[in-house]
Structure formats: structure tokens, C-alpha cells
DRENVEX-139901 format. One record per atom (N, C-alpha, C): y, z, x. Coordinates in steps of 0.1 Angstrom, whole numbers, plus 5000, padded with zeros to 4 digits. Example, Ala and Ser with C-alpha at 12.3 -4.5 7.8 and 13.67 -1.06 7.14 Angstrom:
494350785132;495550785123;496750785132;497850715128;498950715137;500050795129;
***
This chain:
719079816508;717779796502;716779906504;716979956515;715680076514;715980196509;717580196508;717980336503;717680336488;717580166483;717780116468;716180186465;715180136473;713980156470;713580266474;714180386477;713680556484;714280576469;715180526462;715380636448;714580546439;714280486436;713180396426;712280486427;711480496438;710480626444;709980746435;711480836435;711580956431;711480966417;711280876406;710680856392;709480846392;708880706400;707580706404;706880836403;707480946413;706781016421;706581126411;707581156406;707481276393;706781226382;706781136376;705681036367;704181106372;703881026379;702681016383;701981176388;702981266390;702581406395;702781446383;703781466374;703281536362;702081496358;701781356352;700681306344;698881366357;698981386364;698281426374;697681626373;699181646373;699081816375;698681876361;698781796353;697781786336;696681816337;696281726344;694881676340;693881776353;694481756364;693981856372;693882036369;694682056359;694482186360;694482216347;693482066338;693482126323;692882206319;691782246326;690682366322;691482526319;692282546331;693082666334;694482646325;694982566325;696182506311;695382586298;694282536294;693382556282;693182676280;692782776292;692882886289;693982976287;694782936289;695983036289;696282986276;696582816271;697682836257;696682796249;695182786247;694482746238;693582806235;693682876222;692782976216;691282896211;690682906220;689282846217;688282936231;687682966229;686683046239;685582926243;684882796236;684082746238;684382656249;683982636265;684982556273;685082476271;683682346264;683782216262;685182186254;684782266242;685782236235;687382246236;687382376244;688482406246;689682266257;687982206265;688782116271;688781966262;688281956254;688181816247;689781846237;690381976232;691581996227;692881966236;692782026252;693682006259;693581866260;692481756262;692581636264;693181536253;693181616241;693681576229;694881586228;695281716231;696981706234;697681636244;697181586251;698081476263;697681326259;695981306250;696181246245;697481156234;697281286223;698581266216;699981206218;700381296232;701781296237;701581136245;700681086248;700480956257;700580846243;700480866233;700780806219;702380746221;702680846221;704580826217;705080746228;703780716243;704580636251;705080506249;704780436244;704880316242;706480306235;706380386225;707780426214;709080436226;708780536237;709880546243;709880436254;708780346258;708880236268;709980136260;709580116249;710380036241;712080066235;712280206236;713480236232;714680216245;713980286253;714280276271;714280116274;713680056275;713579896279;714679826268;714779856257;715679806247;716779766257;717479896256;718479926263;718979896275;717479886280;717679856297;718179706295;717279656288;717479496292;718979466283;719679536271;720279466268;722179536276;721479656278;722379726289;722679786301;721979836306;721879876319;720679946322;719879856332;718979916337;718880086345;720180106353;720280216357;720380356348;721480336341;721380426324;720080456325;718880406318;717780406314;716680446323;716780416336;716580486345;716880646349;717980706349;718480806349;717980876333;718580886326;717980966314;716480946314;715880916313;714580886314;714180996325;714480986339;714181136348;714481276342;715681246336;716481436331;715281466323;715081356316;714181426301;712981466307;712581416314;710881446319;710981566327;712281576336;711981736346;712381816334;713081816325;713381936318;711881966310;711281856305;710381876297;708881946307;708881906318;708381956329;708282076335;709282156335;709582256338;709282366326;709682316314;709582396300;708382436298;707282326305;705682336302;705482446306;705982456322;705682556331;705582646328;706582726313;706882846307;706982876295;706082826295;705082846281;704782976280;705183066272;704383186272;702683196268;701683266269;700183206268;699683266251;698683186246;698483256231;698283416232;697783476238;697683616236;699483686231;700183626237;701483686237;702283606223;701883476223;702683426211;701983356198;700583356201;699783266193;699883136192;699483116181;699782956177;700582866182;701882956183;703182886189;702782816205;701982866211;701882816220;701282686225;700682656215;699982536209;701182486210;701682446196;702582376191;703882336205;704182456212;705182406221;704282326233;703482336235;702682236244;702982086238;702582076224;702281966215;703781866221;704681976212;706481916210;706481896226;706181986239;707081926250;706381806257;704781796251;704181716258;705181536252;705081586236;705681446231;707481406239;707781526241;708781476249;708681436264;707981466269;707881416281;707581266281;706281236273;705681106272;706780996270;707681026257;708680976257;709280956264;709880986275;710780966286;709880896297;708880906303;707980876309;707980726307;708280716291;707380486287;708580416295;709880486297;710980416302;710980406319;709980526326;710080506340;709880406351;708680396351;707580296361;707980176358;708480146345;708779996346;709779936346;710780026348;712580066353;711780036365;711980076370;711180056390;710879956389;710079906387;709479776392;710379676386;710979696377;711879576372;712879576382;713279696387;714979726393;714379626408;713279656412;712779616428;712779496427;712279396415;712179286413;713279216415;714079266407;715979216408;716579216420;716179326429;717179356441;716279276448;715279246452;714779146464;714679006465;714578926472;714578826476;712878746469;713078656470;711578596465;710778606475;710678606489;709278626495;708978796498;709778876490;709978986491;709279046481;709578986467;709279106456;707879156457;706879056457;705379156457;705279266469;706179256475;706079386486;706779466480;708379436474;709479556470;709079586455;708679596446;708079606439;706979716440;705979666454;704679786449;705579866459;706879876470;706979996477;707580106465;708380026458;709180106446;708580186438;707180136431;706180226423;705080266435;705380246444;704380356453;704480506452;705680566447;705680676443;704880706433;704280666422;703180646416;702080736425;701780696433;700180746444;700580826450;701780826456;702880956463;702781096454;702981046444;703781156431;701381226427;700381156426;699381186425;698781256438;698981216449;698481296460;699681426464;700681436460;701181586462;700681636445;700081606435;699781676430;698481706433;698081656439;696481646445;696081766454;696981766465;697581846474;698381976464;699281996452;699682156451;698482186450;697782116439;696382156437;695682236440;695482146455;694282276464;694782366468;696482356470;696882496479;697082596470;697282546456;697482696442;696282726444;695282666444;693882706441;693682786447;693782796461;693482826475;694682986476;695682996468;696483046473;697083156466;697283076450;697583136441;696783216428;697083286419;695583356413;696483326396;695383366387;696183356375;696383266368;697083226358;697883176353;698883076358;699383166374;700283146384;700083006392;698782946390;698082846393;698782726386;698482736375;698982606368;700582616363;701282716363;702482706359;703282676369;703182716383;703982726396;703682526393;702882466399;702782336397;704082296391;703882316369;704882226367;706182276372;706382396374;707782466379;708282366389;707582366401;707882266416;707982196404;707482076397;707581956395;709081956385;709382026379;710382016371;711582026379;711682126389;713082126398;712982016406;712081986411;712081866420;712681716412;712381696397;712881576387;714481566388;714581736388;716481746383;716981686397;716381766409;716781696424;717081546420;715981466421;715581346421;716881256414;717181326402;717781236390;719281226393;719581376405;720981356412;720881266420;719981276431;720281146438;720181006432;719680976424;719380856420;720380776417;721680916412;722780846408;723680746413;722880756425;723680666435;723480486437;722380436425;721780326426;723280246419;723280126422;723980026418;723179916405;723879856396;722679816388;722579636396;721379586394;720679466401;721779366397;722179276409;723379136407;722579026398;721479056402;720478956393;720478986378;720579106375;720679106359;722179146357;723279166358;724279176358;724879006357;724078936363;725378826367;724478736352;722878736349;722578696336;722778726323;723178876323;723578916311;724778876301;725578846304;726378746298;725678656285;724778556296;724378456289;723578446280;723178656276;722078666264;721878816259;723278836256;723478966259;723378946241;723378866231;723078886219;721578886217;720778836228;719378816219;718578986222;717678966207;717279066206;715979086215;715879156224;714879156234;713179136228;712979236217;711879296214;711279186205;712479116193;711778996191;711678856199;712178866206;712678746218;710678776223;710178856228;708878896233;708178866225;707978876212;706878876203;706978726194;708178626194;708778506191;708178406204;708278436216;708278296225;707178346243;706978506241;706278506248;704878546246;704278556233;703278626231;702178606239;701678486248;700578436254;700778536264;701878586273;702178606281;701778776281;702378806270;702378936265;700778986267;699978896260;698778926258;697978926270;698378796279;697678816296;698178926307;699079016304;699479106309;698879256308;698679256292;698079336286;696579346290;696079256296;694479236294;694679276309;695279256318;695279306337;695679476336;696779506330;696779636324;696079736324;695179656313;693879736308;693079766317;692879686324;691779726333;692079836349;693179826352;693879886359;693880056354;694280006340;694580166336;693180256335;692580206329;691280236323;690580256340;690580196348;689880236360;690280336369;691580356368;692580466377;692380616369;692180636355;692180686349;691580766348;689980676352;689080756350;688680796366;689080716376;688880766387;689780866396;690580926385;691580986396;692081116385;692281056370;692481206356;691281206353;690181106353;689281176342;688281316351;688181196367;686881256375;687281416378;687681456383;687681606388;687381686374;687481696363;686881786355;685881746352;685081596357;683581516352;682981616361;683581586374;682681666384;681981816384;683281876381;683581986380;682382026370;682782016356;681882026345;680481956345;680281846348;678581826350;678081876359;678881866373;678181846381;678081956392;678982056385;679582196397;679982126408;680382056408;681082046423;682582096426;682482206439;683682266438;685082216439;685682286432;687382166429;687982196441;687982246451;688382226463;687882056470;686582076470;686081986476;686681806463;685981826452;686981756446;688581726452;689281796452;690681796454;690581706467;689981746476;690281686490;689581586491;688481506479;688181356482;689381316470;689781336464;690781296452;692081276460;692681336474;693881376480;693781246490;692381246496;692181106507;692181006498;691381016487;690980866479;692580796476;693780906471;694780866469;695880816479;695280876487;696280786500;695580646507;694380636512;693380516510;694580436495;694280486486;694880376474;695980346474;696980426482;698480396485;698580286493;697980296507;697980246518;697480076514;696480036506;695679946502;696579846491;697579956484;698279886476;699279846481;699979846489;700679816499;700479706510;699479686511;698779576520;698779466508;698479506497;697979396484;699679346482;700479426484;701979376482;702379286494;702379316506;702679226515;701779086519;700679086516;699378996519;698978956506;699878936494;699678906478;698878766479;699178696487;698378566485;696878526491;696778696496;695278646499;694178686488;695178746476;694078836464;694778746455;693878636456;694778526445;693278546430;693578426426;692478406412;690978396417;690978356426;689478316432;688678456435;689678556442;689378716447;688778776436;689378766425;689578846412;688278776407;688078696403;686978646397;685678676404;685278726419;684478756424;684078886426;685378986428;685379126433;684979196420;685779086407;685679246396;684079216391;683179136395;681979106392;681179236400;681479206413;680579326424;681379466421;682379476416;683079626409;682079706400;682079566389;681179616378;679979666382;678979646391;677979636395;677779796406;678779796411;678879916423;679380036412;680180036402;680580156395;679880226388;678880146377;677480146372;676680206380;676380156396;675280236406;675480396407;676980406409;677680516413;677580606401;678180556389;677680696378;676080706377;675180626379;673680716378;673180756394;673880806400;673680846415;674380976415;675180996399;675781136412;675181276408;673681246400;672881376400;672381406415;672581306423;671481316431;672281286445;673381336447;674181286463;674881386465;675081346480;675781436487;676781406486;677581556490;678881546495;679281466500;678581406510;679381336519;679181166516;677981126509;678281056503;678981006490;678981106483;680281096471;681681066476;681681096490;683181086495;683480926497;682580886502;682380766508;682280656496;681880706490;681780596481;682680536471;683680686468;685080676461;685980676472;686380636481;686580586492;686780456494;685380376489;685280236487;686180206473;685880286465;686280226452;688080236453;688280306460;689880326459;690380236469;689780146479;690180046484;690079926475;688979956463;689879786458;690679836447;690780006440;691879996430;693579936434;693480016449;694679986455;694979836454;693879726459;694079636462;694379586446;693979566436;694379546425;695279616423;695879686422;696979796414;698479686424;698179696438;698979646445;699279466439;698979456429;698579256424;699979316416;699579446409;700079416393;701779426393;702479496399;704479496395;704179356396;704179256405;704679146405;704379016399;703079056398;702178946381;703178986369;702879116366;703979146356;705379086357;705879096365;707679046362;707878916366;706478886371;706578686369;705778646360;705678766348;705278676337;706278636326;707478726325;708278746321;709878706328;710778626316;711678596315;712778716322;714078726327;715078826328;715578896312;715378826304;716178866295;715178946285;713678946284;713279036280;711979086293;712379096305;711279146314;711379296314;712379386310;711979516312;710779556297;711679466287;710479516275;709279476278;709479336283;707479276285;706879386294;707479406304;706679506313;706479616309;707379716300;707579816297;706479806284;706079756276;705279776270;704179736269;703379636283;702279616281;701779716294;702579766302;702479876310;702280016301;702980016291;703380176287;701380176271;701580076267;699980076256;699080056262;699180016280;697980036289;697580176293;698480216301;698780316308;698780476300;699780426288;699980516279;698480586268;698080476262;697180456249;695980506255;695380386267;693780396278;694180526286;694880506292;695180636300;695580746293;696080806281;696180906275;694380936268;694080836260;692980866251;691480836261;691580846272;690280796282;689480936281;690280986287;689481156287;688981216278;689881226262;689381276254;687981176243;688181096247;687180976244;686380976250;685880976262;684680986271;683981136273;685281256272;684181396269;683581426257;684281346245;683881346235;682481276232;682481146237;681381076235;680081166244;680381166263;679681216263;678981376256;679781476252;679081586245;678381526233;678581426224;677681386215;676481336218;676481256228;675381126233;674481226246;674881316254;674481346265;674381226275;674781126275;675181036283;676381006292;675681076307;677081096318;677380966322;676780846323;677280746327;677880656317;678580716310;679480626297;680680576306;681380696314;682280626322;682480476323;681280446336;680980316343;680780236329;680680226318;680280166306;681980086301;682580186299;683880206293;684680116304;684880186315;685380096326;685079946328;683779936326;682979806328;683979716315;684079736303;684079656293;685779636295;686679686305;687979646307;687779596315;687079556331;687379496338;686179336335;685679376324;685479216315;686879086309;687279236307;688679166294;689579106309;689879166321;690679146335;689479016335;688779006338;688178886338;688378736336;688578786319;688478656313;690078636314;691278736316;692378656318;692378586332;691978636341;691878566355;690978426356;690078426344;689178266344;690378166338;691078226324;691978136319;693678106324;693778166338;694678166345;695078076358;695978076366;695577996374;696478056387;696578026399;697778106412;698978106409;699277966407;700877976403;701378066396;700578076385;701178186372;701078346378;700678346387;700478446391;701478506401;701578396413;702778446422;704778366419;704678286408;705978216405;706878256393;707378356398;708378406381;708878286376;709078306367;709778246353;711178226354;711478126344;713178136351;713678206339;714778216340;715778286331;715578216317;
***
């Protein structure tokens, strides 16, 4: 079991550090392959291209989950890693517009859409695989240890970060990143080979190995589909903006130096690791009643916090995203296992795979370029806490029309 859940990990972990090592070093990305001299813009274009490529996620959550659920979860797992370190690595070596022009655009565009694609099939390979191999008083723990690489995979991108900054000059900054990240995928996708696929879906497959997964989801579980979707949302939309959107908010409104950035963004993410982990083993103390209370005083504290940060210190800025990353954790730690007990075995990798991959994918890809957008039109820095606010309404109202059970009792076959 723990050897089962150290390679589940190593998808997590490259996931979540690509989509990280993006966003952190989009400014300097932008300069090298994006012919635009104007910075705003130059960054609202790079935000558009990962935008874009976060589009196609859902396409490949669903092609990958296809497969997984009607044939092997491991397959799908494995290809899914190859494609992303190769496509990872390729980023790395991009030659810059001065040398190729346009082209350098365009192969940004093509490798980003390939990565994304491979990416919709990962995180929810993991959580489904953790789900299968554990025990029932187990899964809300094996589950968040499995996508803990997630927060693992963001805090060493957190961490190259400051030390390219700190270390490296150039270009050499952002390309060295995806480089490490791309050899480290190919590592990863060897060892992984070593997983066995789950007795739990092996020994049901048989019994529904003709139904079509995708309509089987949209025919008999759509309620389900749709209360998934709405916890999702708000997860994604808040991590998003506190972990891809903030360091260039900072950075760009507010000059604060991306060193110091980096190193509240490197604790905030281990605080979120740690927290999410607690939420997996102690799942029954963050039941329906929690949720209905916390995401009220969320709304309320995130709001205070975007009109305070003309005016704070360092040291309180630290402190305060500090707090906030103790309850993403504690929510983020709710969600593998809400999800795979909302859903049936026979279509649980699609259900999860796609209301994870149009959360994660869609909010999480289009947050950035939607929020620097708005704010350069509006001059309004606190749109964030706005935007955020109006997801953890929609997490709301699925938690008022819900109840515990449905929360901690999978579903049967």
C-alpha cells in the first residue's frame, strides 16, 4: 500500500509543478517567446495561452477516464505521465522570438495543448486508483496522501523558483525549471510501472464492461455530476487564485519582491499540504455543518484581505495567507473522497475526471487571464476576493442541499 501510494504521488507531483512553474515564471516566459514589449499585455497573452491549453483539459480528462474506466486504470495513468514530461521538457526548449519569430508563439500554443491534454487524465487516475486500493475507513486519508503530490509538485516549484531567481540569470531561469521538470516526468513514469491495477475494479469490470461510461454519467447521474461540479468550483477558483494567480498580483500591483513572494507562497504550500492531510484523516470533523459556517467567515476575511494589501506589511501579508491556506487545505483535503463517493465504480473515473478536469481545467486555466483582464479595464484590484467570493456561494448552496452521509458513504456499484 504505501509503495502503491509513493507512485500515485509522482503524477500528482509533476501536474501540479508544471501547472505552477507556468505561472510563476510567466512574466520572464513572456519575454523570451512573446513579441509584445507592453508588460501588461505581454502578460495578459501568456495568461491566454495556458489559458487556451487548460481548454483541451477536460477533452483529454474524458478520453483518459474513457478508457480508464472501461479498461485499465493503470494504462491511463502511465501514458498520461509520458505525454506531459515530454511535452514539459519541449517547453523548456523553445527557442525565443528574436531567433525564430512567430514560430515561437505557435510552439508554445501546440506544446501547451499537449500537455493539458495529458494532464485531464492525471489527478483523477490518483484519486480514483487510492480509492480502490483502500479499505473504507481508509480512503479519505489514502486518497488525499495520493494527490498530495499536488502541493508537493507546487512547493518544489515554489522552491526551483527562488533558487533560479537567486541563482540563475537569463532566460536560463525559466527554461532550466521546465528542463528538471520534464526529466524528472520520464523518471517518474518508469517507476510507476510497477503499480498493479485496483482488485476492486478488476473484479467489477466484468459486470459492465459494455456500458458506455460517458453516457452512463449524463443518463443516471447528473444530480451528482452537478454537486460535484459546484465543490470543484470553488476549490479551484480559490487555489488558483491564491497560489497561480497571486505572485504576479503581487508582483505587478504591488512591487513586492518575488523572492519574498516565493517564500510566503513555499510556507503557504506546505501549511496547505499538512492541513490537507489532517482533513483526510479527521474527515468527520469537517462535515456539512463546518462548511456551511467556515465558507461564510472565508467570504468575509478574503474580501478584508484584498482591500488591505495597499497598506500591509510583510509580515503581515504572511500571516494572513497563512490563515487562508489552513482552510484551503482543510477543504481541498474534503474533496478526493466526496468525489469518489459520489460516484458509482463503473463510471467514477469519468465523474471525477470531468468535474475535476472543467473545474480545475476551465476556472483554473481562464482565472488569470480574466481577472488581469478585468482588472486593467476596471482598475479594480479587489476583483479577486469578488470572483472567489461568487464560487464559494455556489460550494454553499451544494452543502445547504446536501446532507453527511452523502458525503462520507460511497455509492455502491
Amino acid at each position: 500500500m504505501k509503495k502503491s501510494l509513493t507512485l500515485l504521488t509522482l503524477g500528482s507531483i509533476l501536474e501540479y509543478y508544471d501547472f505552477a512553474i507556468y505561472l510563476f515564471f510567466a512574466k520572464k516566459i513572456g519575454e523570451s517567446l512573446i513579441p509584445i514589449n507592453n508588460p501588461i499585455t505581454n502578460l495578459i497573452v501568456i495568461f491566454a495561452i495556458y489559458a487556451a491549453g487548460a481548454l483541451i483539459r477536460p477533452l483529454g480528462g474524458l478520453v483518459f477516464s474513457y478508457f480508464g474506466d472501461k479498461y485499465s486504470r493503470k494504462k491511463s495513468l502511465n501514458t498520461s505521465i509520458l505525454i506531459m514530461a515530454l511535452s514539459t521538457l519541449a517547453i523548456g526548449l523553445i527557442p525565443n522570438y528574436q531567433n525564430i519569430g512567430m514560430l515561437s508563439v505557435v510552439l508554445l500554443i501546440l506544446l501547451r495543448f499537449t500537455q493539458s491534454f495529458a494532464v485531464g487524465g492525471e489527478v483523477p487516475a490518483a484519486m480514483v486508483f487510492a480509492y480502490e486500493i483502500s479499505t473504507v475507513e481508509k480512503k479519505a486519508l489514502y486518497t488525499n496522501i495520493a494527490i498530495c503530490g499536488t502541493n508537493i509538485g507546487l512547493l518544489f516549484a515554489s522552491i526551483v523558483c527562488g533558487y533560479l531567481s537567486n541563482h540563475a540569470t537569463g532566460e536560463l531561469i525559466w527554461r532550466s525549471g521546465f528542463i528538471i521538470g520534464g526529466i524528472a516526468g520520464i523518471g517518474f513514469m518508469l517507476l510507476r510501472r510497477q503499480l498493479s491495477e485496483p482488485n476492486e475494479f478488476t473484479q467489477a469490470l466484468n459486470s459492465y464492461n459494455n456500458v458506455n461510461p460517458i453516457k452512463n454519467l449524463f443518463k443516471n447521474n447528473r444530480a451528482n455530476f452537478i454537486n460535484a461540479l459546484m465543490f470543484n468550483l470553488f476549490i479551484a477558483a480559490s487555489v488558483t487564485v491564491f497560489i497561480g494567480f497571486m505572485p504576479s498580483y503581487l508582483l505587478t500591483f504591488y512591487n513586492i519582491p518575488l523572492n519574498i513572494v516565493m517564500k510566503i507562497n513555499s510556507n503557504s504550500i506546505f501549511i496547505f499540504l499538512i492541513c490537507s492531510l489532517i482533513a483526510g484523516k479527521f474527515y468527520y470533523l469537517f462535515n456539512r455543518r463546518f462548511f456551511l459556517i467556515s465558507i461564510i467567515i472565508f467570504i468575509g476575511l478574503i474580501n478584508y484581505l484584498f482591500n488591505i494589501y495597499g497598506n500591509i506589511t510583510y509580515l503581515k501579508l504572511e500571516y494572513f495567507h497563512y490563515l487562508m491556506f489552513i482552510y484551503l487545505g482543510i477543504i481541498a483535503g474534503r474533496l478526493p473522497v466526496i468525489l469518489n463517493n459520489l460516484f458509482p465504480i463503473s463510471i467514477r473515473y469519468t465523474g471525477v475526471s470531468l468535474t475535476y478536469n472543467l473545474s480545475f481545467g476551465i476556472i483554473g486555466g481562464l482565472s488569470q487571464v480574466i481577472l488581469f483582464g478585468l482588472i486593467d479595464v476596471t482598475n479594480l484590484k479587489t476583483l479577486p476576493a469578488i470572483y472567489v467570493s461568487i464560487f464559494a456561494l455556489v460550494a454553499w448552496i451544494f452543502f445547504y442541499f446536501t446532507n453527511d452521509n452523502q458525503l462520507n458513504q460511497a455509492k455502491e456499484n
